[in-house]
C-alpha positions in Angstrom: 18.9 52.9 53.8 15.1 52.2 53.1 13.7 52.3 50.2 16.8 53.1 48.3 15.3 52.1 44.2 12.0 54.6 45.0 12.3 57.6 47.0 8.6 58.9 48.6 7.3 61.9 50.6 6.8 61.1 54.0 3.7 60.9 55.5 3.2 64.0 56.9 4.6 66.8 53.9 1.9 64.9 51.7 -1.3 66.2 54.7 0.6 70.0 54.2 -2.4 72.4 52.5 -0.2 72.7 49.5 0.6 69.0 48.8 -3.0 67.7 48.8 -2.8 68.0 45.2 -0.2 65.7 44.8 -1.4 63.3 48.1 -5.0 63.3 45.8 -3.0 62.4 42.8 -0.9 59.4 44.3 -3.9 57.7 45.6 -6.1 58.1 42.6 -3.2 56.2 40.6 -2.9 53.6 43.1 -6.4 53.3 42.9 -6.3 53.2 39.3 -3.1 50.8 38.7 -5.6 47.7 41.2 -8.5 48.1 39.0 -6.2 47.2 35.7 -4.7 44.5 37.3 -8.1 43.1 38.7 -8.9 43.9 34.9 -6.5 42.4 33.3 -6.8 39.2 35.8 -9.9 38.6 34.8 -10.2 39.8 31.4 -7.4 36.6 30.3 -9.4 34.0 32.4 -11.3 31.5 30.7 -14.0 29.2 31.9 -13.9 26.2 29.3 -13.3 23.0 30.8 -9.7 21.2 29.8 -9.6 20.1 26.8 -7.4 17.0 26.0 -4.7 18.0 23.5 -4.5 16.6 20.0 -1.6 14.4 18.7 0.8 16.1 16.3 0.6 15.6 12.8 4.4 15.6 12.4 6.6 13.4 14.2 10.1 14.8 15.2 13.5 13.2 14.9 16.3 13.4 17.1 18.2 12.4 14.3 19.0 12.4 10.8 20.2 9.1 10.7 16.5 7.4 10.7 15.4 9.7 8.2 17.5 8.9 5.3 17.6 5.3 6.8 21.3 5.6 7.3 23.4 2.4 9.2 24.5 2.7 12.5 26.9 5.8 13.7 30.1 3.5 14.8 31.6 0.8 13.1 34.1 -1.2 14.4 35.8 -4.1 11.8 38.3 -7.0 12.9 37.1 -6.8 16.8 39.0 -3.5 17.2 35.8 -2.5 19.3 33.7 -5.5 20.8 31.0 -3.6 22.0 30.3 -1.4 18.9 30.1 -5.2 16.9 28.3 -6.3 18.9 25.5 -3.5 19.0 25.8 -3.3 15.3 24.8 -7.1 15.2 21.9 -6.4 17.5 20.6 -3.8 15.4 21.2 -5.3 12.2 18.7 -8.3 13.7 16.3 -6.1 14.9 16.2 -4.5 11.2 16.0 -7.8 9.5 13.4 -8.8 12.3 11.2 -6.0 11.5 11.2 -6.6 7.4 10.4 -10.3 7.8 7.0 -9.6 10.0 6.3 -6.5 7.0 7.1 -8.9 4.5 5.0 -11.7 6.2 1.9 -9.8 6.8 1.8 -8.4 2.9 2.0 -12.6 2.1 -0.3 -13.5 4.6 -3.9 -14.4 4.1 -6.8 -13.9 6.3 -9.2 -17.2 6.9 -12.0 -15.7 4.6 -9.8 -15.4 2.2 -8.6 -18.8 2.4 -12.0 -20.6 2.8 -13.0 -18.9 -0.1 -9.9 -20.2 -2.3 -10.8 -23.6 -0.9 -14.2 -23.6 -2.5 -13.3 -22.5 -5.6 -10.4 -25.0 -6.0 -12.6 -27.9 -4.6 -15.5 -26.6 -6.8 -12.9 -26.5 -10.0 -11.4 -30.2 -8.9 -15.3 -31.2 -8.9 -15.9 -30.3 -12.7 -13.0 -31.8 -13.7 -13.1 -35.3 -12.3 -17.2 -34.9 -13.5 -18.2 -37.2 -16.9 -18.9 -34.5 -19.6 -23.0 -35.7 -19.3 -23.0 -34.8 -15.4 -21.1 -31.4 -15.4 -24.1 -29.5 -16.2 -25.8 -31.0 -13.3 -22.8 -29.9 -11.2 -22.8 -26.4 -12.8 -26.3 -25.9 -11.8 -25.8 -27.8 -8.1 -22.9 -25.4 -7.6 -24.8 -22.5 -9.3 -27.7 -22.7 -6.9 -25.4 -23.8 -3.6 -26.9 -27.0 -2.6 -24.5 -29.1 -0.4 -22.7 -31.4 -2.7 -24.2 -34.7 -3.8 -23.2 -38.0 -2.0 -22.1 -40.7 -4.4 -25.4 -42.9 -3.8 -27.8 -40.4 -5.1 -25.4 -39.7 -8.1 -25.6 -43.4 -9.0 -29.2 -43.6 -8.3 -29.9 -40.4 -10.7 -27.8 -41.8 -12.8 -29.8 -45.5 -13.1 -33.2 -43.5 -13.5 -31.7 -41.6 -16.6 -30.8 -44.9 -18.0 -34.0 -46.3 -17.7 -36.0 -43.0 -19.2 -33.7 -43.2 -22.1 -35.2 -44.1 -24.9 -33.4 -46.5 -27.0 -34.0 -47.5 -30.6 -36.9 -50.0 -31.3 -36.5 -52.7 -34.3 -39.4 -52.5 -36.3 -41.6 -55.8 -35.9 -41.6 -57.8 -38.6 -44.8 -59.0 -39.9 
C-alpha cells in the first residue's frame, strides 16, 4: 500500500522506447513546477527594513456600556448581594474621582497666569489708594515699568513740588 492518493509508473516502463515521451514530459513539469515556486518565493519577498506600526485612529470597545456611559451591569439593593454593592460603590468613587480632577484642572490656574493677576490687582490697589495729583505719576511709573517708588522718595518729590509751586504774591504797597 504505497503511495495509495497518487499512483506512478515505475521506474523502468518510463526508460521503454515508447514511454520517453511521457518520462521527457514528467521531468520538464517537475522542472517547471521548482522554478515557480523559486518564483513565487522570491517574487513576494521584500527587503525594507521593519517598520514600527502606527496607532489606530479608532479605539475599540468591548462594550456598549462605556459608550453610551451606561451604570454598572448588576445592581444589588437592601444588601441582597454584598459584593455587587460593594463594586458598585467602588466604581461610583472612581467616577466621581475622575470628574473632580477634570473639573479641577478646567478651574486651575497656572503660575503665569497668576503672577500676572497679581500685578494687575496690586497695580489697580496702587491707583486707588494714590492722591488724585500723584496718579498720573503712577500711571506713567507703571506705564514705563520702573520698580515701584519707596515712600521716602514720594515724600521727597513731593516737598520739591511744594517748593517750585508758585504761590500768589501780594502786591507791595508803596
Amino acid at each position: 500500500m504505497t503511495n495509495v492518493g497518487k499512483s506512478s509508473l515505475s521506474k523502468n516502463v518510463l526508460q521503454m522506447k515508447f514511454m520517453q515521451r511521457s518520462a521527457l514530459q514528467i521531468v520538464k513539469e517537475k522542472c517547471e513546477e521548482e522554478k515557480q515556486r523559486v518564483i513565487d518565493d522570491e517574487h513576494w519577498v521584500l527587503d525594507l527594513p521593519e517598520t514600527k506600526q502606527k496607532e489606530s485612529k479608532y479605539i475599540i470597545e468591548t462594550s456598549i456600556a462605556r459608550v453610551e456611559e451606561l451604570q454598572y451591569g448588576r445592581f444589588s439593593y437592601n444588601g441582597c448581594n454584598p459584593e455587587v454593592e460593594r463594586l458598585m460603590k467602588m466604581y461610583s468613587t472612581e467616577k466621581e474621582l475622575e470628574e473632580s480632577e477634570a473639573r479641577e484642572e478646567q478651574n486651575s490656574v497656572n503660575d503665569q497666569e497668576m503672577a500676572q493677576r497679581y500685578k494687575s490687582l496690586s497695580e489697580t490697589i496702587a491707583k486707588k489708594f494714590t492722591k488724585k495729583r500723584k496718579r498720573a505719576e503712577v500711571d506713567e511709573s507703571l506705564n514705563k515699568e520702573i520698580p515701584s517708588i519707596s515712600v521716602e522718595e514720594e515724600t521727597s518729590k513731593g516737598k520739591k513740588k511744594k517748593a517750585s509751586k508758585k504761590k500768589f504774591l501780594k502786591p507791595k504797597d508803596e
